[in-house]
N, C-alpha and C positions, 0 to 999 in steps of 0.2 A: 783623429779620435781613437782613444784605447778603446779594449774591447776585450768583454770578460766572457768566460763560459756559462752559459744557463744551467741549470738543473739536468737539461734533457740532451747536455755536450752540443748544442749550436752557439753560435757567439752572439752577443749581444749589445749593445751599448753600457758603458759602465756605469755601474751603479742602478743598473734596470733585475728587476727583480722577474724570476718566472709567477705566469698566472698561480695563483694559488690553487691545489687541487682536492676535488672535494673530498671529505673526510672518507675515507674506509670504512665499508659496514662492518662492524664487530664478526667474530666469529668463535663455532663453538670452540677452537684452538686457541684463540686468544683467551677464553674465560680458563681454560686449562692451566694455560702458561702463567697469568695472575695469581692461580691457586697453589701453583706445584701440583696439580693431579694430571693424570692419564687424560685422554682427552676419551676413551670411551670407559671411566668413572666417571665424567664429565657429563658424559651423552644418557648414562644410565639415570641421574640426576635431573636432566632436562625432560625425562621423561616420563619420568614417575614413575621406572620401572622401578624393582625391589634390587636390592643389593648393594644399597651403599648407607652406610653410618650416619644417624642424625646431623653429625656434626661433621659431617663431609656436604650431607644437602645444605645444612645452614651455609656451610660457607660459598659453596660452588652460587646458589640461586642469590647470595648479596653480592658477587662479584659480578654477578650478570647482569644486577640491575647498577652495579657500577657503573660498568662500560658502558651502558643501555645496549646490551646484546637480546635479540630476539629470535627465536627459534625461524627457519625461512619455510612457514606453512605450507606453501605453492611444491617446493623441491621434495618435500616430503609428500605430499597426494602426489605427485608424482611419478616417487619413486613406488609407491603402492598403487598407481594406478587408476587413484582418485581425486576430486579434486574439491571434493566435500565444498562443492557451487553450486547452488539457485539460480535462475537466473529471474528477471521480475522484470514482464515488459507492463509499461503502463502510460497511463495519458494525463492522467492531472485532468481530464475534465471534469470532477466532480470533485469537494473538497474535499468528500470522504474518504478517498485515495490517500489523500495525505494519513489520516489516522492507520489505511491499510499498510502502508510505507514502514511508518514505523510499526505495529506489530507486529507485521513480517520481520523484521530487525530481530526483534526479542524471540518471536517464536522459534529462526530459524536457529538461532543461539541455543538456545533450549533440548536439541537435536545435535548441534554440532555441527551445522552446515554455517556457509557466509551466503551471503546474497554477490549478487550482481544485477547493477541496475542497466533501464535503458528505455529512452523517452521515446515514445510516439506523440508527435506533434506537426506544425507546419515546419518543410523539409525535410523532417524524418517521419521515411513511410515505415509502417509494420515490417517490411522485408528489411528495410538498413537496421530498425532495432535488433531486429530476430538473430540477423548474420553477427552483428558486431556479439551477442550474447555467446552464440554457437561458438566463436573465433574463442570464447574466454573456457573452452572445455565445462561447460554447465552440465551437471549430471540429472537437472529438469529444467521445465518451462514454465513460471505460471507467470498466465496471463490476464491482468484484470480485466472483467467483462463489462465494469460499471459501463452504461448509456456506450453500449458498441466498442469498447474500448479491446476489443479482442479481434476484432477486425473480421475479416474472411477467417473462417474457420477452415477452408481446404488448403489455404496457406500457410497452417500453422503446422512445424518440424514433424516430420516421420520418424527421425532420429532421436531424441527425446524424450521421457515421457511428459505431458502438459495435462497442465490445473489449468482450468478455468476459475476463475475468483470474482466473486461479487456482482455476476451477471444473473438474472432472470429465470436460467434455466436457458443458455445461448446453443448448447447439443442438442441436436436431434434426431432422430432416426439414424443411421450407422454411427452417425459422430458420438453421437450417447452412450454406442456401445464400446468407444476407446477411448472416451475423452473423460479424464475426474474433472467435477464440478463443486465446486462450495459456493450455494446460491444465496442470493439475499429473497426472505422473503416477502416480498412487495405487497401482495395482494394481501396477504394474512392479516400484514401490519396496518395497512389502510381499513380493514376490515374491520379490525380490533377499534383504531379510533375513532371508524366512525358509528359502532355500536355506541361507545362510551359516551360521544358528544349526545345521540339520542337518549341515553339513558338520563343525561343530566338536561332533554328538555331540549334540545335543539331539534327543530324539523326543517330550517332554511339553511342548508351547508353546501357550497362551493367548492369545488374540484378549482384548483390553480395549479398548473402544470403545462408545457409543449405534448403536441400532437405525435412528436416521432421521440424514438430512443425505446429500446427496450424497457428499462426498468421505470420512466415515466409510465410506459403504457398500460405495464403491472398494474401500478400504483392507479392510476384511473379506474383499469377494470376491477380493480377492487372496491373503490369507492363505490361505484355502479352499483355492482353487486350487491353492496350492504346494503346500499339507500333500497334498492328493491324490496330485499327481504325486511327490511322496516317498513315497508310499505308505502316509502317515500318514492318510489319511482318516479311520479308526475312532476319530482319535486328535482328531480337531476340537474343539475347544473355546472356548468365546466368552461375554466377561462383561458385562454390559450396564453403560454407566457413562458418565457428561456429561464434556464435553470439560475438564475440569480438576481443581484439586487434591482437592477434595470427593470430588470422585468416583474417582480413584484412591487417595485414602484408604478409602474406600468397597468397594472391589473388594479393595486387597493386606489387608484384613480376612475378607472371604469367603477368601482364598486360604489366607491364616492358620489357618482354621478348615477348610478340605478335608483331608482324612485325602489323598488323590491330589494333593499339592502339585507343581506343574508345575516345570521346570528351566527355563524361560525364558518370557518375558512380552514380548508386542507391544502396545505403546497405540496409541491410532490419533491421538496429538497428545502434544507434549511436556510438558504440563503436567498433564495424566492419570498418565505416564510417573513426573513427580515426584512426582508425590502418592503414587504407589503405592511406590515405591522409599524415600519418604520414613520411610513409616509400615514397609513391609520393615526396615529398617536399626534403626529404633529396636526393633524385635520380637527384635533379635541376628542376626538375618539379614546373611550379607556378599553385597555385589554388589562382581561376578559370579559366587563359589568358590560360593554356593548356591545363586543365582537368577542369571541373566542378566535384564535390564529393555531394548528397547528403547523410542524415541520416536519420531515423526514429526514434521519442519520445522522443526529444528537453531535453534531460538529460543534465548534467552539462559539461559535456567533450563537449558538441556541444556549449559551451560560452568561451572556452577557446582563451585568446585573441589572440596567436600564431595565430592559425585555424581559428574562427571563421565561424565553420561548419553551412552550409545551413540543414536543418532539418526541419521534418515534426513532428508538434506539437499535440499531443492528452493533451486535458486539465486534466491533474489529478484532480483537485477541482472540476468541474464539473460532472467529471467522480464519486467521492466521493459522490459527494451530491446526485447524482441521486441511487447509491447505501444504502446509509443511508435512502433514503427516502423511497424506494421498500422497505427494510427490514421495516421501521416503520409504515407502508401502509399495507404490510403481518402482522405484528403481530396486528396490530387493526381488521386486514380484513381475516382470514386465508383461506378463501374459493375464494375470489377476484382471477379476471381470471391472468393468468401470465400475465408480463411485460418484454418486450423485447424493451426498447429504443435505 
């Protein structure tokens, strides 16, 4: 058998071709060498410093997107010593996350930062998120607090500055004095509802929600509270049930079977909300002529046109922004007293 040279000077069998290798990342040399220019005319262009001719930008920024050449963001915070990173530990336990996911996205954009993600779930504890965040040079931490989702707080980076997001009010006492917080707030919003439901004549209202988790708990002692100061105290009531549809199927079946069927219903999460309204509706039950149903955190399930679930709105965008901006406030300011908005 003959035997030809590869690419790489080994020999090979004839007519065998070498692996193909993967294509070269563009570079700012290469957009130079296309244009006839300087490669730092080139660099001045990429940057949007001042100093080069309309009609040297026009041509250097369509040559670049010729090539599909991209500036290499990383080697640059690098070389300045920053790495203009986020990092975003979270758990997906509550759907609301997903709405804070992407706002963070946009708000961190907004600022000039990227995100860095990283799952707390089964097999990943809070310490594998945390390290694997830390390993990517993150100039903060925020961490969402939705139902615990923030874990141990005396676990959370020294090295860093850390948001808290979307918890309850999860600092306290020392931790509140270096830890920024953007809280949701629970108690207010359930308090708000269920003024409203009494104003429009309801006096038989249900608490559906679980016994543990921070921002449930809010959410209950808010209801409490109101029904007291309406003077419905005697009239408290509360069904024990997991944040989702199971479990609001679960409850408007207890409801179903109460001889004392309540006129309006508080979930303490939108998808509770559905579940229960779901299983209502197909019993012959209309929402709202015989039950009112609300929800908590105006997720997508509370716009479904079927439903068209009442809900209690926390603004994720705003909640984002004021998180991005604690973390950008902490890292220019690391000494700055905490923030708890």
């Amino acid at each position: 058998m003959t035997s030809t040279s590869t690419p790489d000077g080994r020999d090979g069998p004839e007519g065998a071709s070498a692996p193909a290798r993967p294509a070269r990342r563009p570079t700012m040399q290469d957009v130079a060498d296309r244009v006839g220019m300087s490669r730092p005319l080139v660099s001045i262009v990429l940057r949007g410093a001042p100093g080069a001719s309309e009609e040297s930008r026009r041509r250097v920024l369509a040559a670049a997107r010729e090539i599909g050449y991209h500036p290499d963001d990383s080697a640059r915070m690098l070389r300045r010593r920053r790495s203009r990173m986020i990092g975003l530990m979270f758990t997906m336990r509550q759907p609301f996350e997903i709405d804070l996911v992407d706002a963070l996205y946009a708000a961190a954009a907004e600022r000039g930062y990227r995100l860095a993600l990283s799952h707390i779930g089964p097999g990943r504890t809070q310490r594998t998120a945390m390290d694997e965040l830390l390993g990517q040079r993150i100039e903060a931490l925020i961490a969402t607090a939705a139902d615990g989702g923030a874990g141990t707080i005396s676990d959370l980076p020294g090295t860093v500055p850390v948001v808290l997001l979307a918890g309850p009010g999860a600092a306290e006492g020392e931790d509140a004095a270096v830890l920024d917080e953007v809280r949701v707030e629970n108690a207010a919003g359930v308090s708000t509802a269920v003024r409203h439901l009494v104003e429009l004549g309801h006096e038989d209202i249900v608490f559906v929600g679980p016994t543990g988790g921070p921002n449930p708990t809010e959410r209950r002692a808010g209801y409490e509270t109101a029904m007291t100061a309406a003077g419905l105290g005697d009239r408290i009531r509360s069904l024990e049930s997991p944040l989702d549809e199971i479990g609001g199927h679960a409850a408007a079946s207890a409801l179903l079977a109460d001889p004392q069927r309540p006129t309006a219903v508080l979930c303490a999460n939108d998808h509770c909300a559905f579940g229960l309204a779901e299983t209502l509706l197909r019993a012959g039950l209309d929402i709202p002529g015989d039950v009112s149903v609300v929800g908590f955190d105006d997720s997508a399930v509370a716009r479904l046109p079927f439903l068209d679930l009442t809900t209690l709105r926390p603004d994720p965008l705003q909640m984002a922004r004021l998180a991005i901006e604690a973390a950008d406030r902490r890292i220019a300011e690391p000494r700055r007293p905490a923030e708890h908005p």
